[in-house]
N, C-alpha and C positions, 0 to 999 in steps of 0.2 A: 397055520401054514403061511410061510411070507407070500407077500405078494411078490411078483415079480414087475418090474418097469421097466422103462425104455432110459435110452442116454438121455434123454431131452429132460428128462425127470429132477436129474441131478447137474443138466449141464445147458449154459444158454449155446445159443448159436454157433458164440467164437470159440467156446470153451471156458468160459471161465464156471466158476460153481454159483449154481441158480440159490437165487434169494429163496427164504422158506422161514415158514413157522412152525413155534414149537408146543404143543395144545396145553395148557397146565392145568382146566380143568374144568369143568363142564357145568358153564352159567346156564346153557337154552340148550332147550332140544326142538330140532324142529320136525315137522312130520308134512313130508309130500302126497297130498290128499290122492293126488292122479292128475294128468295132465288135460284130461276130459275139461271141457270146459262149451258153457253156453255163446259165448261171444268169438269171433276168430278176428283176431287183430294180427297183421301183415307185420308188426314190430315185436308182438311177444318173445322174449327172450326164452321160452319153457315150451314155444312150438306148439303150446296150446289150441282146444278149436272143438266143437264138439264132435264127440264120439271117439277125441285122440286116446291111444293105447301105449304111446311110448312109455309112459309112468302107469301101473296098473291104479285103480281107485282101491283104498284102505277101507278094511274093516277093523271092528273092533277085538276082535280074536289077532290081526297082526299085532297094534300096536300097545298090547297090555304089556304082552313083555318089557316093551322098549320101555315101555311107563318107569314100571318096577324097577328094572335096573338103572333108568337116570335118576329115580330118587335114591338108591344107594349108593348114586357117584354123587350125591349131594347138588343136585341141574334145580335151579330156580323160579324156571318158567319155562312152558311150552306152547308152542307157536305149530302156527298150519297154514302150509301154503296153498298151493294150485295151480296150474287150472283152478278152478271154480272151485272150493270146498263144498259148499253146499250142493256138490252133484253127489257126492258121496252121500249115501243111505245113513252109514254110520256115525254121521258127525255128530249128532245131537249126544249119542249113546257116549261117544268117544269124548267128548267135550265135558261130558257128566262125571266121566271118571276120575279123566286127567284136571277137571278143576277143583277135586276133594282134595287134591295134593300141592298145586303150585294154581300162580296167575295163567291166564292163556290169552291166546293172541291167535284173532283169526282176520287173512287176509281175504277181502273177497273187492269181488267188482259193483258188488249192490246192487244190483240188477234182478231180474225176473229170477233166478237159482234161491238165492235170497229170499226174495219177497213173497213166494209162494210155501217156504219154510217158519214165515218169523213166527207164527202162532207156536208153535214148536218150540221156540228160542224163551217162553215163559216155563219149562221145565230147567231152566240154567237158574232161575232167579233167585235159587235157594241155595247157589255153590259156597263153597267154605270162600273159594279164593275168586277173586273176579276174574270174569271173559271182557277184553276187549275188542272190538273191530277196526279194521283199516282199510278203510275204502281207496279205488283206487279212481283220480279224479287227473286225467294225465295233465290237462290245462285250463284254465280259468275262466277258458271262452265255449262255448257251447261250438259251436261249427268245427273247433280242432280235435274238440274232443271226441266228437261225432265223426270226424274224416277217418281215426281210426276205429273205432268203435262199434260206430252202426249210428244210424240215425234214431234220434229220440232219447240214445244212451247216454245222454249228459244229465237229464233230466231225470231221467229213472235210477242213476248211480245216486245225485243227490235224494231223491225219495227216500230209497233204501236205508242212506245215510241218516234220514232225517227219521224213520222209524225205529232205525238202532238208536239213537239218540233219545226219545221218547219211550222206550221202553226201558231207560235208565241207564245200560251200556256206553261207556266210555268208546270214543269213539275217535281216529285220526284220519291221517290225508295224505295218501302217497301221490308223487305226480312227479311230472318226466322233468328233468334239468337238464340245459342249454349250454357249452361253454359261453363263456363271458357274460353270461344273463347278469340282469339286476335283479337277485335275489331278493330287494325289498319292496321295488315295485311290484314285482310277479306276487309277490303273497300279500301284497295288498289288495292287488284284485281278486284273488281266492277269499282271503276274509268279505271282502265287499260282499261276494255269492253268497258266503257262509251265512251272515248278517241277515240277507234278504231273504232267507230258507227258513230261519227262524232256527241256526245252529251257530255254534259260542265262535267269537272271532278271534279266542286265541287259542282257537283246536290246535294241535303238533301236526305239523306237515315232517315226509318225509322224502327227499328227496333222489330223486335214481337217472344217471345219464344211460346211454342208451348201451345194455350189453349186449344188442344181436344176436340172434336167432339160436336157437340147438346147433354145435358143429360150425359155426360160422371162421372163417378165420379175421380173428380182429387186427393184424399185422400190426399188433402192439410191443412198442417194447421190450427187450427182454431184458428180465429183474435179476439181477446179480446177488448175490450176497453181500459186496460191498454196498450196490445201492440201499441194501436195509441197512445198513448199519452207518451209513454215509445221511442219508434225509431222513430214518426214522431214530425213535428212541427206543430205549424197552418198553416205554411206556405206550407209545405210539403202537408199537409191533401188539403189544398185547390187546389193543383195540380192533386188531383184524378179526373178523366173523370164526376163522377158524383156527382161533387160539383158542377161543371160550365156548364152541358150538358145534354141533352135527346134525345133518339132515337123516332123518330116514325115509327111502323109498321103498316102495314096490317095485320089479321089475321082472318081468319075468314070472309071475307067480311067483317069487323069493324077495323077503326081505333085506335090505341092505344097509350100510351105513356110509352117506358119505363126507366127505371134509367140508364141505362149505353146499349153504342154502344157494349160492349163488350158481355154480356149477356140479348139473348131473347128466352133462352131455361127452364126459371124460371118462371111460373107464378106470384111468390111472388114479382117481380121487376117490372108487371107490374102496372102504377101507374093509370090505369083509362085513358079516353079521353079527361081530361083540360090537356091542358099545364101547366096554372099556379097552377092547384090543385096542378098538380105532384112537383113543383119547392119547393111545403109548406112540403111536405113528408122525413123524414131522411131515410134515405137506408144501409140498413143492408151488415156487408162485409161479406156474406154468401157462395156465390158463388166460388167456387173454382177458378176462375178466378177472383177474389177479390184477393188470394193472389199473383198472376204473378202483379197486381199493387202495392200492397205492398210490395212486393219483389226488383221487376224492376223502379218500376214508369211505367209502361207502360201505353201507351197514342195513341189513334187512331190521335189525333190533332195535326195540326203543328203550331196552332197560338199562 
């Protein structure tokens, strides 16, 4: 069944026809663990916070299917967001399966959700393909990272980190970016922490400007057609999250698929329950969080 959409889908403000991307084919799959999460941070983009219910938590009965049909669209790597993944029951079970097939990729905050799970995380150690982790460490200074966080959580994110690291798990570094920062002083000081934790100083940081809230309106730009084809390349364009990716959620008690890991607070992105219908769909750069890619290149992926 088509979906149905709005003008704004196909058309910016003035009228001219909205920039978009065209999916070719399916590198990452990602899986929206639940928006549930231990920590509630006033900036989370996913509105996350414990006990949230906007994203249901995944079990391992939703996401086998999803499994199966992205290794027959030939999908390289699977990845897991959150909220908190390790609030999900199923992680461990679901991690064990999807790592017999491809690498995986789990985002978490390293925190108490985590660290009362890692004993658990020794059932992974025999995967065909490896789990990595990406902690998220929003800044280099304990006090900011703690303003949003919670107090003590700057300290216990690096623990976390520093136990995934020890129990042989490759390991990275998400954290917030600034316009006009000095990108090489800021990760200097990140490496200095890394150094003094007793973790490798040339970990991969990952960086993310601020997308705001679930529903927020970012009064961003609106992306033409010409503008893609004016400041990006084919090359560029196919770098975008949802030329090569799909997230899937719960919602509702039904699973979903939608165009990009960055937004699932738009009905219009989502693409229905195939996998592969969704990979046939072009995706509209609507979302105000279309332009921090446009802008930045920003990328949930590290492969």
């Amino acid at each position: 069944m088509e979906l149905i959409r709005s003008r704004d889908w196909y058309s910016t403000s003035d009228g001219s026809d909205r920039g978009y991307i065209r999916p070719h084919y399916l590198k990452e799959l990602w899986f929206h663990t639940g928006t549930a999460c231990n920590l509630s941070c006033d900036f989370c983009f996913e509105g996350s916070g414990p006990g949230d219910k906007r994203l249901d938590l995944i079990k391992l009965d939703d996401v086998t299917p999803y499994i199966h049909s992205a290794l027959e669209l030939g999908v390289q790597q699977f990845s897991f967001t959150g909220g908190e993944p390790f609030l999900a029951k199923d992680l461990i079970k679901i991690l064990k399966l999807a790592s017999q097939h491809a690498p995986c990729l789990v985002l978490t905050n390293g925190t108490d959700a985590l660290q009362k799970r890692l004993h658990q995380l020794d059932e992974l150690k025999g995967s065909k393909f490896p789990i990595s982790f990406r902690v998220s460490i929003d800044a280099p200074i304990a006090e900011v990272h703690d303003a949003g966080r919670g107090e003590g959580m700057f300290d216990s994110a690096l623990k976390g980190m520093k136990a995934l690291y020890d129990r042989g798990f490759h390991v990275s570094l998400a954290r917030q970016m600034a316009d006009g920062e000095d990108t090489a002083a800021i990760e200097k000081l990140y490496r200095d922490v890394l150094v003094s934790r007793g973790l490798p100083a040339d970990m991969h940081f990952v960086a993310f400007p601020d997308f705001l809230p679930p529903n927020s309106d970012g009064s961003s730009p609106d992306i033409s057609t010409h503008c893609m084809t004016q400041y990006h390349t084919e090359e560029s364009r196919s770098s975008f999250m949802c030329a090569f990716s799909k997230m899937v959620v719960k919602q509702n008690g039904k699973m979903r698929v939608y165009a990009c890991t960055l937004v699932d607070d738009d009905p219009e992105y989502d693409l229905g329950d195939d996998l592969g219908r969704a990979l046939e769909q072009q995706i509209s750069m609507k979302h105000h969080r279309c332009f921090s890619c446009f802008k930045y290149g920003s990328s949930c992926s590290e492969s």
